[in-house]
N, C-alpha and C positions, 0 to 999 in steps of 0.2 A: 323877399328874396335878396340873399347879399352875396356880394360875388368878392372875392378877394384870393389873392394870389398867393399859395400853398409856399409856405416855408419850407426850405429842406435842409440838409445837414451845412453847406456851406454858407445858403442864402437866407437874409430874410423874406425874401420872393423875387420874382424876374419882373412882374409887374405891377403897371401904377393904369389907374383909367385915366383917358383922353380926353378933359373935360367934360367932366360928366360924372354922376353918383356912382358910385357902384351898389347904391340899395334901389330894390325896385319894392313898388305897392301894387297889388293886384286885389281888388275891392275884391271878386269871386270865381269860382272855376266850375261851373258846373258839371254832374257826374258825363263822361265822354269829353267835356270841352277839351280845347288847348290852348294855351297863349304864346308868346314870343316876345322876347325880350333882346336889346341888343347891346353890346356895349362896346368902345373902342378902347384898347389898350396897349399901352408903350412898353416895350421892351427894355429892362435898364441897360443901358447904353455898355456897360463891361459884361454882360452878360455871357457865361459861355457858351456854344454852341451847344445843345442838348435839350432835353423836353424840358419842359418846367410843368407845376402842378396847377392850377387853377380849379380854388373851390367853391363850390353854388351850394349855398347853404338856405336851405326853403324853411321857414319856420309857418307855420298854418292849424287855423280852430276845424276842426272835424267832430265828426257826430260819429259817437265809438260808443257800442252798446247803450244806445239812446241817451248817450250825454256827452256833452261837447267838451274836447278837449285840445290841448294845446301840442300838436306833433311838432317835431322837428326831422329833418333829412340832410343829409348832407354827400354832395357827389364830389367826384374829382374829376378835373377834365386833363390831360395834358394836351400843350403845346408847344411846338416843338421849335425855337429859337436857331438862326443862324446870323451868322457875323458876316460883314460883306467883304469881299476877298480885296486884298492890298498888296500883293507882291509886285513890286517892282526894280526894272532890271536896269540899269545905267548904262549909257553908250559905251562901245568897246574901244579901250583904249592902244592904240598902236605903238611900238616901240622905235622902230625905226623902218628907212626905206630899204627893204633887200636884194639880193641882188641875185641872181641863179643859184641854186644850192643852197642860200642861207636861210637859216632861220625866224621866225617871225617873231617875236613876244608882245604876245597879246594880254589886258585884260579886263575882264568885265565884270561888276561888282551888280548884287543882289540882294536885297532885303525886303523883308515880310511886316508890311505899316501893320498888317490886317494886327486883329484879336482872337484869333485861330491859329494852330499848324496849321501847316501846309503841309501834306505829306506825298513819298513818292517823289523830292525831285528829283529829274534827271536830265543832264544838260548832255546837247548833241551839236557836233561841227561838221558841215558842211560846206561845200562849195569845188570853184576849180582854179586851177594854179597851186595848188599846193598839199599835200598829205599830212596825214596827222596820226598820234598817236593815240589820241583822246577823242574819237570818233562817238563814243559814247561813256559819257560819265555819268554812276548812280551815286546823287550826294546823298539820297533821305531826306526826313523829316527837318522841317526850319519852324521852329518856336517862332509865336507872334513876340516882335521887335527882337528878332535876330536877324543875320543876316553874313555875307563874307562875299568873299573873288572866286571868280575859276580863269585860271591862267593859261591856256594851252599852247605849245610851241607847234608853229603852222612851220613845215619846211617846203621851200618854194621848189617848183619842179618845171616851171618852165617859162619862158621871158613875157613880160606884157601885166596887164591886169590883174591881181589876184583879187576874186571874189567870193562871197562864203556868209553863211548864214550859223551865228551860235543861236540855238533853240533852247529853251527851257519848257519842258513838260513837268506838270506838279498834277495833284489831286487837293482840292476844298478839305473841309470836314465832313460835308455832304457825299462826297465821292467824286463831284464832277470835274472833269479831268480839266484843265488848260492850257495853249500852250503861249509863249511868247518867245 
């Protein structure tokens, strides 16, 4: 049995084994047996999110109208590959101290380390002491190693502390949502 990892249009395959053969020997299988076999394997590291192909290819002597021949078989498995998520959001930077009525310039930078979109962001402000226009902003999808600012003007509405939270919601390749 040889296990090796299915080329496709863009790759030469997604995997490599984990120290270890990828040929196995199995001396016999008798009619009803079963065996098991296992193998660990690595992910190429730029890999894109998606299934990749993995193929088991059994070669074996069988007894076919009373004489022994040489079969072969061959399956496909897939497996289905994801990228570990990387967005990260930098401290918001403040423009100045304001003062009743004025304006706030705020801003806060973001970029995607991962090897995946990210898709679906949308950045949200909150908080009190101050109103906003930009209450909810849909940027979309961010390419892995892209990145930019979202700038929002906070106007202050009343004396003291202003406090407030910019939210960032996105979705994986996988779909699962997060927020920061």
């Amino acid at each position: 049995m040889v296990v090796s990892s299915a080329a496709d249009d863009q790759t030469g395959g997604a995997f490599t084994p984990a120290s270890s053969s990828n040929s196995f020997y199995i001396a016999s299988v008798g009619a009803g047996d079963t065996f098991t076999e296992s193998i660990d394997l690595i992910a190429r590291a730029d890999a894109a999110p998606k299934s990749y192909g993995i193929s088991v290819e059994l070669s074996y002597d069988a007894i076919v109208d009373k004489k022994m021949e040489n079969l072969t078989s061959t399956e496909t498995i897939t497996i289905p590959v994801t990228q570990p998520d990387r967005f990260e959001v930098d401290d918001v930077q403040i423009d100045s101290m304001p003062y009743v009525g004025d304006s706030i310039y705020c801003s806060v930078s973001y970029v995607n380390k991962g090897k995946s979109t990210i898709y679906n962001l949308s950045i949200a402000v909150e908080g009190t002491g101050f109103t906003t226009a930009d209450t909810n902003t849909y940027i979309g999808n961010v390419e892995a190693g892209s990145g930019d600012s979202f700038s929002p003007t906070l106007n202050t509405s009343e004396a003291g502390p202003v406090e407030g939270k910019i939210i960032f919601t996105y979705e994986d390749a996988s779909g699962n949502q997060s927020t920061i």
